[in-house]
KOLTI-488724 format. One record per residue (C-alpha): residue in three letters; y, x, z. Coordinates in steps of 0.2 Angstrom, whole numbers, plus 2048, in hexadecimal, padded with zeros to 3 digits. Layout:
N
- ALA | Y | X | Z
...
END
This chain:
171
- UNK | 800 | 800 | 800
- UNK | 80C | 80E | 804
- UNK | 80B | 814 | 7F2
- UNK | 811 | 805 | 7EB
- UNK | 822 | 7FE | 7E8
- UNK | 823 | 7EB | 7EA
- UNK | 835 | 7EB | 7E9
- UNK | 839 | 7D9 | 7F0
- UNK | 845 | 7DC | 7FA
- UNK | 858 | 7D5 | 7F9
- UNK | 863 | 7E1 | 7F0
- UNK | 873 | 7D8 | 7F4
- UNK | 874 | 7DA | 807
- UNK | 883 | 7E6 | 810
- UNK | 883 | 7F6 | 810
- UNK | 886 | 800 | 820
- UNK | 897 | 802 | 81D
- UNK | 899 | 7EF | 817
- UNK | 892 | 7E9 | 827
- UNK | 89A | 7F2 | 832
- UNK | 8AC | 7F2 | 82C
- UNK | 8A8 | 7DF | 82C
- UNK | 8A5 | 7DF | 83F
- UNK | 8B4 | 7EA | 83E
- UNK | 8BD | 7D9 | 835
- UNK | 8B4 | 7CD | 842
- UNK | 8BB | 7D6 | 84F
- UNK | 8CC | 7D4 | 849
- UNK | 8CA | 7C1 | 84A
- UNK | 8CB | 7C2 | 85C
- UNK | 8DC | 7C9 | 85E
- UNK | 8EB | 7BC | 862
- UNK | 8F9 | 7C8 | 858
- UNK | 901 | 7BE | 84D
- UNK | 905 | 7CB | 841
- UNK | 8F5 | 7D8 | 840
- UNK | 8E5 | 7D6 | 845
- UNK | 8DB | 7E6 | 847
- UNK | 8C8 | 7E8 | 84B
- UNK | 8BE | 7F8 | 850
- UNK | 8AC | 7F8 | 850
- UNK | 8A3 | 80C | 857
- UNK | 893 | 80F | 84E
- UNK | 888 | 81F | 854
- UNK | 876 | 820 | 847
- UNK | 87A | 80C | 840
- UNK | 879 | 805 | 851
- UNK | 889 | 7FC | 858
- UNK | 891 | 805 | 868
- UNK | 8A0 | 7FA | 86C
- UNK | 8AD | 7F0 | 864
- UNK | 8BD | 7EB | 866
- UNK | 8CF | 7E4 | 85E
- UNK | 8E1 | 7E4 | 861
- UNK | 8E5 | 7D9 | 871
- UNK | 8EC | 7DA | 880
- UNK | 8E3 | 7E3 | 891
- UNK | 8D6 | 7DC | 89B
- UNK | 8DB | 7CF | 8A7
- UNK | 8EF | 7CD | 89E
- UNK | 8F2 | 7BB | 897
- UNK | 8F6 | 7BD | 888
- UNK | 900 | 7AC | 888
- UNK | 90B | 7B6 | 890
- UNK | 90C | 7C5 | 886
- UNK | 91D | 7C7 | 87A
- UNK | 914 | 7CA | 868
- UNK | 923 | 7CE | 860
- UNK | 924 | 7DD | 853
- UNK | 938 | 7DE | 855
- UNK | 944 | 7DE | 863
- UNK | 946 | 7E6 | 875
- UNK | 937 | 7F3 | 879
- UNK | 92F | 7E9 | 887
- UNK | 934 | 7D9 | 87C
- UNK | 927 | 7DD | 870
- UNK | 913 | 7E1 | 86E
- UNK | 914 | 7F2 | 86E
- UNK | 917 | 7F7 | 880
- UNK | 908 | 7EB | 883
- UNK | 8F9 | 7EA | 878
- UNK | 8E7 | 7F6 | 876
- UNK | 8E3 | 7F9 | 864
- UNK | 8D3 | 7F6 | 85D
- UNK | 8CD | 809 | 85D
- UNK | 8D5 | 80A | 86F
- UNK | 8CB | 7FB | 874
- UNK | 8B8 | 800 | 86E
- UNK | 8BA | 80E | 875
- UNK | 8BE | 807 | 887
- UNK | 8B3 | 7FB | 885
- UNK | 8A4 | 804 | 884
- UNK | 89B | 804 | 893
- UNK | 88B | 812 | 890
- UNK | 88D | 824 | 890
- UNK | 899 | 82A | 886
- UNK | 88F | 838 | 87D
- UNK | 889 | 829 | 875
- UNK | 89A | 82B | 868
- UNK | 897 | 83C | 864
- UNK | 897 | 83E | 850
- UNK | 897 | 82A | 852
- UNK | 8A3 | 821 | 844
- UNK | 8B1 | 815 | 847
- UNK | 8B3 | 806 | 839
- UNK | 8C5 | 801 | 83A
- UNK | 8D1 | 7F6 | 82E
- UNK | 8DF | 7FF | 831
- UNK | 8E1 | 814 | 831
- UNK | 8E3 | 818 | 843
- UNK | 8F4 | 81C | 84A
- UNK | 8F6 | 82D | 854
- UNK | 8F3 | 829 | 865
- UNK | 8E4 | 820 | 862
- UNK | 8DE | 831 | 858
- UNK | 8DF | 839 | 868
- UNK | 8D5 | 82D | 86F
- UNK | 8C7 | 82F | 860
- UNK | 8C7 | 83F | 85F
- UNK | 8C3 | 840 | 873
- UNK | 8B7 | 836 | 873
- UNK | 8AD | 83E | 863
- UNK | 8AF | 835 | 859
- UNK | 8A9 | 83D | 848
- UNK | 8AE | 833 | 83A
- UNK | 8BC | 824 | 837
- UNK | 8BB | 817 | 828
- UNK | 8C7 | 80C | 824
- UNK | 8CD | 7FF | 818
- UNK | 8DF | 802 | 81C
- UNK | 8ED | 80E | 81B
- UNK | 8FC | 803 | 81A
- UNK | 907 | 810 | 823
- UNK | 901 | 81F | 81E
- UNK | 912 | 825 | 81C
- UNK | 915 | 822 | 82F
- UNK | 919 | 830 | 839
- UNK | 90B | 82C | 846
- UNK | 8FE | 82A | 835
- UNK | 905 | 83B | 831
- UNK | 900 | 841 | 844
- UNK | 8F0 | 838 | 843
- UNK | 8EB | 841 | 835
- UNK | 8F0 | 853 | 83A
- UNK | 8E7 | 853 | 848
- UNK | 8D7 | 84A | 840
- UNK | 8D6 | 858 | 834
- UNK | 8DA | 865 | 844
- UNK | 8CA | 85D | 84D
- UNK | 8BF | 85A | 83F
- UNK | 8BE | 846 | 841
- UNK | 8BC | 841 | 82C
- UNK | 8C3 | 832 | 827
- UNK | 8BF | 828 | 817
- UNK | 8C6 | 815 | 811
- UNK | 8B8 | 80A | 80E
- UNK | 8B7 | 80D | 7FA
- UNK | 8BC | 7FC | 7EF
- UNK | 8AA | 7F9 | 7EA
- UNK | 8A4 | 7F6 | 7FB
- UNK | 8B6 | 7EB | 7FF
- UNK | 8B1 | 7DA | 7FD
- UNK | 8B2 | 7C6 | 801
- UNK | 8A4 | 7C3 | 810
- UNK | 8A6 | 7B1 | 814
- UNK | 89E | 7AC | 824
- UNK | 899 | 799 | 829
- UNK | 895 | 796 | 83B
- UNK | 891 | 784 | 837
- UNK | 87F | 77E | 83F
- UNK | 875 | 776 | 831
END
């Protein structure tokens, strides 16, 4: 038997990447900003580690939260929310050699302090869909010291970019 192909299986199923960057997106659904929704998902030999997404800190209402992009500092989201990276990694409750040359699926390229925080942690390799502000100075940091530490990073290539629709309906 083990000299013969059958070849029966599905050939239109996710690949690694797929799958995990749409955890990733599925993560994202869970955060309340109004404006940009980010999802982390940490991956060490194709198991999941942790997740997370961009939301306010364990026990904060976020009803109270100012999710505002523009204004006074602590009038806005900034001085207030965990990014998705930030969040997976925090939320992981084994032993943290679990992330060495682990991956981190992420829509959008992780901003600088959140590199310090990868690259502690490490984290190996970063893909993304995103890199909307890749001219931002704290992309430009990010990715200075990624190269410095050896952390690759890679956008998730077009082919593997596409619609999932997902239907939670009971039939």
């Amino acid at each position: 038997m083990q000299d013969k192909i059958i070849n029966k299986q599905r050939n239109d199923n996710l690949s690694w990447d797929e799958y995990f960057m749409a955890i990733a997106k599925l993560s994202a659904m869970r955060s309340k900003d109004p404006n940009t929704q980010v999802g982390a998902c940490i991956v060490n030999n194709n198991r999941i580690l942790s997740i997370g997404y961009n939301g306010t800190p364990n026990g904060y209402d976020d009803k109270y939260f100012p999710w505002d992009r523009e204004g006074e500092p602590l009038e806005t989201k900034y001085m207030y929310v965990v990014h998705a990276e930030r969040n997976a990694i925090l939320n992981y409750l084994g032993n943290r050699k679990d992330f060495l040359d682990s991956t981190l699926y992420v829509d959008l390229f992780p901003c600088n302090e959140c590199a310090k925080e990868i690259i502690q942690s490490g984290i190996k390799e970063i893909v993304y869909l995103s890199d909307k502000y890749a001219d931002a100075e704290s992309t430009i940091a990010s990715k200075r010291m990624l190269d410095e530490c050896g952390v690759k990073y890679r956008q998730l290539s077009k082919e593997h970019q596409k619609i999932i629709k997902l239907n939670l309906e009971n039939k």
